[in-house]
C-alpha positions as CSV (number, residue, x, y, z in Angstrom):
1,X,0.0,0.0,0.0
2,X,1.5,3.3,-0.9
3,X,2.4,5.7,1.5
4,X,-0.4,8.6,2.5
5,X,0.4,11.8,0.5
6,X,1.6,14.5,2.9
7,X,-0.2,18.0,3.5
8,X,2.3,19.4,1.0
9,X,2.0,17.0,-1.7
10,X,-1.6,17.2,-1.4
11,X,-1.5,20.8,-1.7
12,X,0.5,20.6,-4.7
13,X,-1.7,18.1,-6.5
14,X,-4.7,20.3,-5.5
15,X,-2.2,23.9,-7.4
16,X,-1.6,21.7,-10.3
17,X,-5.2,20.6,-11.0
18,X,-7.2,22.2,-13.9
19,X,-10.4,19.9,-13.6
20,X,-13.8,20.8,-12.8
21,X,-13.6,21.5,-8.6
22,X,-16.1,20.6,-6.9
23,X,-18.1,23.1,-4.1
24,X,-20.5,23.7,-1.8
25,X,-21.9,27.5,-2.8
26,X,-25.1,29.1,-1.0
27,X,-25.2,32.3,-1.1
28,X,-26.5,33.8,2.2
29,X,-26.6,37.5,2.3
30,X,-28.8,39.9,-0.2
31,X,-26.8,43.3,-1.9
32,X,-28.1,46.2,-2.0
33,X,-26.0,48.5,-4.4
34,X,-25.7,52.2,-5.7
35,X,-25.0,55.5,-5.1
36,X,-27.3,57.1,-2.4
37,X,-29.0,53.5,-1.3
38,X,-28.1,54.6,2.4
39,X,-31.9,56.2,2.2
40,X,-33.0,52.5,1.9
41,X,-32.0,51.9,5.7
42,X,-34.5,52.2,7.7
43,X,-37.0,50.1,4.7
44,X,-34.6,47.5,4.9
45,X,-34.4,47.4,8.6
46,X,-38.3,47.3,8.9
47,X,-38.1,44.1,6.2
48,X,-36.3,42.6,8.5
49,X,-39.2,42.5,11.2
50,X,-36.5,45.1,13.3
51,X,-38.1,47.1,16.4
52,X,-35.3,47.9,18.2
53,X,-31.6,48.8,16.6
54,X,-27.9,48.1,18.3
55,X,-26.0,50.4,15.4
56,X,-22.1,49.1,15.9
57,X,-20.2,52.2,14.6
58,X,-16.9,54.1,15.5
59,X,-16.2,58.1,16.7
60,X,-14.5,58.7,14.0
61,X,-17.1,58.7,11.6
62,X,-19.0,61.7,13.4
63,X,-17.0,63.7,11.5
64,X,-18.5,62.3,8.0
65,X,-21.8,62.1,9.8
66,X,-22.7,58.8,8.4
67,X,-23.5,57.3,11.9
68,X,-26.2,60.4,12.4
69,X,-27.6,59.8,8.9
70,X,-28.3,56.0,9.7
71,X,-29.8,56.6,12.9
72,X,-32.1,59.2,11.5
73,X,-33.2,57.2,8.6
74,X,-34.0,54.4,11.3
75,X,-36.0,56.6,13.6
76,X,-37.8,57.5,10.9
77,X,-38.9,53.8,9.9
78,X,-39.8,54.4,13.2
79,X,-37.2,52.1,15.1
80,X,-35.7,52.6,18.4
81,X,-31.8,52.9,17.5
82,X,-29.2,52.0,20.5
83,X,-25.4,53.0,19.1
84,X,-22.2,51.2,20.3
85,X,-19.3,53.6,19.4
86,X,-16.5,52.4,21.6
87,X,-14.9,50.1,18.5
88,X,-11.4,50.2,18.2
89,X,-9.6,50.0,15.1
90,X,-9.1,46.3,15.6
91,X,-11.7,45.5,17.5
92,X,-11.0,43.1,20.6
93,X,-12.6,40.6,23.0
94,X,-13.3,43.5,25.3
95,X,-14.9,45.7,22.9
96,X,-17.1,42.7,21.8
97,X,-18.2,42.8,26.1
98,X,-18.9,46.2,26.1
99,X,-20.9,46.4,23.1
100,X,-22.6,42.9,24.2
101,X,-23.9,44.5,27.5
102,X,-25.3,47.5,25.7
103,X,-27.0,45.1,23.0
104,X,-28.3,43.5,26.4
105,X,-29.6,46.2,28.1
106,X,-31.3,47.6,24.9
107,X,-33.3,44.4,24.2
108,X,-32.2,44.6,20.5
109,X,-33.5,42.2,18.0
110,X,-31.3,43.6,14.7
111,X,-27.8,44.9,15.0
112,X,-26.5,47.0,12.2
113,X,-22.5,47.4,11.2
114,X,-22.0,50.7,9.9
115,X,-18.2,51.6,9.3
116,X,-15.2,49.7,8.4
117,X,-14.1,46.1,9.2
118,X,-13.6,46.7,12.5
119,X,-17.4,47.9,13.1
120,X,-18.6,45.1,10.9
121,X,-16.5,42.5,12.5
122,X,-17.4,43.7,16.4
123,X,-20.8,43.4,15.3
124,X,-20.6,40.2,14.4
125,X,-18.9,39.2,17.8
126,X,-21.6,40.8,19.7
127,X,-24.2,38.8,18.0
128,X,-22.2,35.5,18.6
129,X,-22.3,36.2,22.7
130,X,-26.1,38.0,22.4
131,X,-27.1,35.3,21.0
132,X,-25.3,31.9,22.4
133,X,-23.7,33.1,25.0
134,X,-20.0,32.2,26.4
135,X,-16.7,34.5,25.2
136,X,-15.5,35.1,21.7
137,X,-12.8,32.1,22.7
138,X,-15.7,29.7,22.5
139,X,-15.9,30.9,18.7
140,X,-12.9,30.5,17.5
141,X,-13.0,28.6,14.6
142,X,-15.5,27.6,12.3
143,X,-19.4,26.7,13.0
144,X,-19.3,27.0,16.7
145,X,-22.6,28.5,17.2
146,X,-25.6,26.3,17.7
147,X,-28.4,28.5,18.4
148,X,-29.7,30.9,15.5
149,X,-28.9,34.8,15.7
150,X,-30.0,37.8,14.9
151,X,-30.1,39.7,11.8
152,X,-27.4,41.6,10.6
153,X,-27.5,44.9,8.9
154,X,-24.0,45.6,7.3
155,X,-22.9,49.2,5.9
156,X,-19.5,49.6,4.5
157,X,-17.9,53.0,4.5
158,X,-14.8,51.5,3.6
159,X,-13.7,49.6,0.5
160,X,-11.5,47.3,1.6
161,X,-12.3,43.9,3.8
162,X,-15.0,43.2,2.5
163,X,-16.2,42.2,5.5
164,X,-19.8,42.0,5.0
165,X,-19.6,39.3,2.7
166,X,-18.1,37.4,5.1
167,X,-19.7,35.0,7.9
168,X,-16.6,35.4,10.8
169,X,-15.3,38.2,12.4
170,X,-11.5,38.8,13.5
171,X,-11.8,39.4,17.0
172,X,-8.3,40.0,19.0
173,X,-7.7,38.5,22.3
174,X,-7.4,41.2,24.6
175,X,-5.3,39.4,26.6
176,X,-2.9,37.5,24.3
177,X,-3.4,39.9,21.4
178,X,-4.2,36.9,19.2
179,X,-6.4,37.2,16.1
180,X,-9.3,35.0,16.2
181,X,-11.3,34.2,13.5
182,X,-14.7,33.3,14.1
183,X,-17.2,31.8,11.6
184,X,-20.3,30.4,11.4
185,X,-22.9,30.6,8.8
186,X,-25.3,31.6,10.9
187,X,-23.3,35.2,11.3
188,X,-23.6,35.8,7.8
189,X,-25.4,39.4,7.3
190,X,-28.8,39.1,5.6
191,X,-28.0,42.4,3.6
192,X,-24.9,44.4,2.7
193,X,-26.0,47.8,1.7
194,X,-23.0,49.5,-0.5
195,X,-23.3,53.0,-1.0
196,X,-20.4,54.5,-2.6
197,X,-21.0,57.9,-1.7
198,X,-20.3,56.7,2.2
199,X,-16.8,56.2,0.6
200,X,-15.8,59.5,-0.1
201,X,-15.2,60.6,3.2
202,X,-12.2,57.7,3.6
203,X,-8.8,59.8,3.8
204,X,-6.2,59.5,1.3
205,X,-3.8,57.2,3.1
206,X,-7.0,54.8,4.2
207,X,-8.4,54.6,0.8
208,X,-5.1,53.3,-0.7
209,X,-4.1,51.3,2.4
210,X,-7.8,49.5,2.3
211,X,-8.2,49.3,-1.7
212,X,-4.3,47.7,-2.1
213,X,-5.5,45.2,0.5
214,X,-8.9,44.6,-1.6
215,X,-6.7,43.7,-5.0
216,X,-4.9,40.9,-2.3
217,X,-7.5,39.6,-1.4
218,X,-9.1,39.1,-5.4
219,X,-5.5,38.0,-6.3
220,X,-4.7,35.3,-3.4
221,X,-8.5,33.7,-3.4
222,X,-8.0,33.3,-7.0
223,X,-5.0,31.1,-6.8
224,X,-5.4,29.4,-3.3
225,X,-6.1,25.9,-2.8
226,X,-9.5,26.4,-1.7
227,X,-10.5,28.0,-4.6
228,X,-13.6,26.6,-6.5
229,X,-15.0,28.2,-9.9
230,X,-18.0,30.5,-8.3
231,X,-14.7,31.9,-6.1
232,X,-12.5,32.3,-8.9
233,X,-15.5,34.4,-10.6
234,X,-16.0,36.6,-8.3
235,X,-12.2,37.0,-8.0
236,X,-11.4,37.9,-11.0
237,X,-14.4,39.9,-11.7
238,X,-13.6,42.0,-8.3
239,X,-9.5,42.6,-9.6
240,X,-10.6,43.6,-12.7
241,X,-13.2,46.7,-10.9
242,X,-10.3,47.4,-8.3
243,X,-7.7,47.6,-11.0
244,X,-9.5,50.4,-13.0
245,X,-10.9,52.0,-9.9
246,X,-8.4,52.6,-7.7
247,X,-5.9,54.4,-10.0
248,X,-8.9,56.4,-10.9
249,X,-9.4,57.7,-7.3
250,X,-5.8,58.1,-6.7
251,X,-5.9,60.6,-9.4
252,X,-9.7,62.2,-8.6
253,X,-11.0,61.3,-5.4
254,X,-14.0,62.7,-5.8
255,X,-15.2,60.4,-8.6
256,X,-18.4,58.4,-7.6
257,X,-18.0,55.5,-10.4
258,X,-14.6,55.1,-9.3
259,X,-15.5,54.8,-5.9
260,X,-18.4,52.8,-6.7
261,X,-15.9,50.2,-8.7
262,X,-13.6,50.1,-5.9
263,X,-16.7,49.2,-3.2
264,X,-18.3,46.7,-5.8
265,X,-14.7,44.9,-5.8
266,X,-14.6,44.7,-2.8
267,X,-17.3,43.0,-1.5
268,X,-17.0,40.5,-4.7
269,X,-13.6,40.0,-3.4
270,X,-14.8,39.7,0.2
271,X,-17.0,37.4,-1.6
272,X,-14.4,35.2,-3.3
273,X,-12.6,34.6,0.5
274,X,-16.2,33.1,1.7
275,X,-16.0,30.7,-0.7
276,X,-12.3,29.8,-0.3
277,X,-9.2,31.0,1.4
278,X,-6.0,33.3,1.2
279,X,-2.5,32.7,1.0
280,X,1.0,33.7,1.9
281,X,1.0,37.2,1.8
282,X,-1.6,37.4,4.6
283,X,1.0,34.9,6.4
284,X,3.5,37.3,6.2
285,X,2.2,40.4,6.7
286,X,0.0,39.2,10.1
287,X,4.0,39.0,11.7
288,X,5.0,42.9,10.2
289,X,1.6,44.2,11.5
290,X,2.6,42.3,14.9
291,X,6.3,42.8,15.3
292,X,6.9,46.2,13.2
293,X,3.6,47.9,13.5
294,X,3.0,48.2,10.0
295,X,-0.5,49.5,8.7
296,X,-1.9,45.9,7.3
297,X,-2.4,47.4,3.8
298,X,1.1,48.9,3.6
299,X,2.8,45.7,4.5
300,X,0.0,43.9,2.0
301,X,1.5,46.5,-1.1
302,X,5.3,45.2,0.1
303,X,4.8,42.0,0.1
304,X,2.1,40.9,-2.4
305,X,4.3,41.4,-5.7
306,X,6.9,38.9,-4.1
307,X,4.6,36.0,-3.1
308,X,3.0,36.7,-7.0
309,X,7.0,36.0,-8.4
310,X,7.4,33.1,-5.6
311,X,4.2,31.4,-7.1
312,X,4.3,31.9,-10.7
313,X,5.9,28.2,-11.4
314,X,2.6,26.9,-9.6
315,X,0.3,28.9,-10.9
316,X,1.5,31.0,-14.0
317,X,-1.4,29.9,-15.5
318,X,-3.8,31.4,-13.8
319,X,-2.1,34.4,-13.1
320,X,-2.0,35.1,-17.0
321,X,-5.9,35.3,-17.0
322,X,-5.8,37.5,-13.9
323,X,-3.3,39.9,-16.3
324,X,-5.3,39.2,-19.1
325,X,-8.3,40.4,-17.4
326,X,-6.1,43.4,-16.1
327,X,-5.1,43.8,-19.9
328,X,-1.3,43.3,-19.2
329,X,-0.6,40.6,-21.2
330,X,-2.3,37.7,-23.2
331,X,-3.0,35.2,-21.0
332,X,-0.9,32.3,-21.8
333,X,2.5,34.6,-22.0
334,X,4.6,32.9,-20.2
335,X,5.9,36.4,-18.5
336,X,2.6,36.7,-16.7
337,X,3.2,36.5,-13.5
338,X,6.2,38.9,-13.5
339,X,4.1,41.5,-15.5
340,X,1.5,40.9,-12.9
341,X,4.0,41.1,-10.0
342,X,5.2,44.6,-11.9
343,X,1.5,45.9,-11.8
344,X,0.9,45.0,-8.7
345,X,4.2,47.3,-7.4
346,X,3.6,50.0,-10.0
347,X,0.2,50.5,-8.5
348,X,1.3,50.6,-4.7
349,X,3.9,53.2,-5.9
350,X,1.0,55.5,-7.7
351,X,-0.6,55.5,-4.3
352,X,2.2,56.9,-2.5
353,X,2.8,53.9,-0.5
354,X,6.4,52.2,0.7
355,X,7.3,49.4,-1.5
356,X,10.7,47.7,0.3
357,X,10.7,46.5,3.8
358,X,13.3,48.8,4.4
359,X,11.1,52.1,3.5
360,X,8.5,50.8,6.2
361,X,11.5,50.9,8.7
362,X,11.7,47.1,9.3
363,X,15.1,45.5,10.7
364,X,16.7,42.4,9.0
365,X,17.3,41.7,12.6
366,X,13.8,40.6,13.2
367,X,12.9,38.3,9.8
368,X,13.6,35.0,11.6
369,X,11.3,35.8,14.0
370,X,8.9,37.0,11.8
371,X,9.8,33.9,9.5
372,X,8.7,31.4,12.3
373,X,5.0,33.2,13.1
374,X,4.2,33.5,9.2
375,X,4.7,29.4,9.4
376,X,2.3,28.9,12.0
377,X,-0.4,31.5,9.8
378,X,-3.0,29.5,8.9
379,X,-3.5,31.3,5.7
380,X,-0.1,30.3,4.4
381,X,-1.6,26.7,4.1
382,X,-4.2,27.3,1.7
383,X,-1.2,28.7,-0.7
384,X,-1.0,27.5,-4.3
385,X,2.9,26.5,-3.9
386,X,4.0,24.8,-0.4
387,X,6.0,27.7,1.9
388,X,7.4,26.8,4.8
389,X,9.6,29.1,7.1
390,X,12.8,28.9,5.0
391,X,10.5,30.1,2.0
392,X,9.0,33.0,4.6
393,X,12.5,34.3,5.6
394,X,13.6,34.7,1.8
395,X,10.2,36.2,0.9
396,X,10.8,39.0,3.6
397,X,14.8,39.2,2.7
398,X,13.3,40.1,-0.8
399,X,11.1,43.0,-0.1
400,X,14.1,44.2,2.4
């Protein structure tokens, strides 16, 4: 009897593959879409069977007014609207209690995420707890949850995680500072409502931070083991949106379509990650954002061109229809995935943002430490080719 294949042959066999894949695909959250749809709150909310409103948001978006807007159009519908503000910018296990005891006190039968990931994801924590009780530990993982929850609302005024396409938030632990990710279909939203014009308010450095992170997410879904045809469509159809609008609102932020390309993205990316996984550049960049402080999307723009060259004998393939769709290249050209790899720079340089290690201020000093926590990512498993921490330390010696 022949030996059993290993994870990494496994994963190989699974990169070199071009056969039908088989999947699992149900779709689990309705989109609402277009400029201005924020006026559709409130009827939404009320299709919902809502009386009473937790709306997770964070301070910062006072200043855009967006939270005021949503609790107006909800009072209006004639809801009673509770807001949770206190969300950090990654949310953690105690913001997920605080917001839970409001949600508690308030009675709440609908929450709403309105803001970036971090609102969306917090959210989704508090509904977990609200709902089945325990502490986000108990979550961790996937399908943990065995009572139904409530509705879920989501409003992006970012375009960049996605988030509300996605059934698990990232919740930190407060004390270890650990990402956890927590899934279960069940914490799904029931809508996503993407109104561009909540966009326009994102400052410069957030808008390209969030939108580079966006193209990842299309470009390592697309590739990954996981992936399964209804993925790799909404991959592909998400980097080519993202690749025309985000050089379009680097160079006029004010431009609605572009925005409304780069939100649309997006969520189709977001989208794409539901129905499969990510891949090494996620690995490594988790360890930057950890040890070095780097912005997530600024260590994303470094990296991502590398991990593109490191997989192109795996997946060159695939990564010529992904050029072809950006109109780089035909998509059998052998050159593909450096062309793509040479896009993908070229358009974190147009946004103003570092493209070498160095630039960001990281020390070689600390890449073998960073080396050994990108091997324990989980994302670096789903990877097209096999990486293991020799692979991570030349990857970040690379974009020194």
């Amino acid at each position: 009897m022949p030996a059993e294949p290993s994870r990494v042959e496994n994963q190989a066999r699974t990169a070199r593959s071009e056969g039908v894949i088989s999947f699992d695909y149900e779709p689990r959250t309705r989109v609402v879409f277009g400029a201005g749809k924020l006026t559709d709150l409130g009827t939404l909310a009320r299709e919902l069977g809502a009386r009473r409103v937790l709306l997770v948001t964070d301070r910062g978006l006072a200043k855009a007014g967006h939270p005021q807007r949503g609790i107006a159009l909800l009072e209006q519908a004639g809801l009673t609207v509770t807001v949770f503000d206190d969300v950090q910018e990654n949310p953690t296990s105690d913001d997920v209690e605080q917001g839970l005891a409001v949600a508690r006190s308030a009675e709440i039968d609908l929450l709403i995420g309105l803001g970036g990931g971090s609102s969306m994801d917090c959210a989704k924590g508090i509904n977990f707890l609200l709902t089945n009780g325990g502490v986000m530990e108990d979550y961790w993982g996937t399908g943990k949850a065995k009572l139904p929850m409530l509705p879920m609302i989501a409003v992006p005024t970012t375009a960049g995680t996605g988030s509300e396409a996605q059934s698990y938030a990232l919740i930190a632990n407060t004390r270890t500072h650990m990402k956890m990710a927590c899934g279960d279909p069940k914490a799904a939203c029931k809508i996503a409502l993407l109104d561009p014009e909540l966009t326009l308010s994102m400052p410069p450095s957030v808008t390209t931070a969030s939108g580079i992170d966006a193209v990842s997410h299309a470009v390592e879904s697309y590739v990954c083991t996981r992936r399964t045809p209804v993925s790799m469509l909404f991959a592909e159809q998400a980097f080519k949106l993202l690749s025309r609008g985000l050089p379009a609102v680097i160079r006029n932020p004010g431009d609605v379509d572009s925005r409304a390309m780069m939100l649309l993205g997006s969520h189709l990316a977001g989208a794409a990650i539901e129905n499969s996984m990510l891949g090494a550049t996620h690995a490594l960049v988790n360890p930057l954002s950890a040890h070095c402080g780097l912005v997530h999307g600024v260590a994303i723009g470094v990296m991502l061109p590398h991990v593109v060259r490191y997989n192109g004998g795996a997946v060159g393939e695939l990564y010529g229809r992904l050029a072809a769709a950006a109109e780089l290249c035909d998509a059998r050209d052998p050159n593909a995935a450096e062309l793509l790899a040479a896009r993908l720079r070229t358009l974190v340089e147009s946004a103003g943002m570092p493209t070498t290690l160095s630039a960001c201020g990281v020390d070689r000093d600390v890449i073998p430490r960073m080396a050994a926590d990108a091997a324990k990512q989980w994302t670096g498993t789903f990877n097209p080719r096999p990486v293991a921490e020799p692979d991570f330390r030349s990857l970040y010696e690379e974009a020194l």
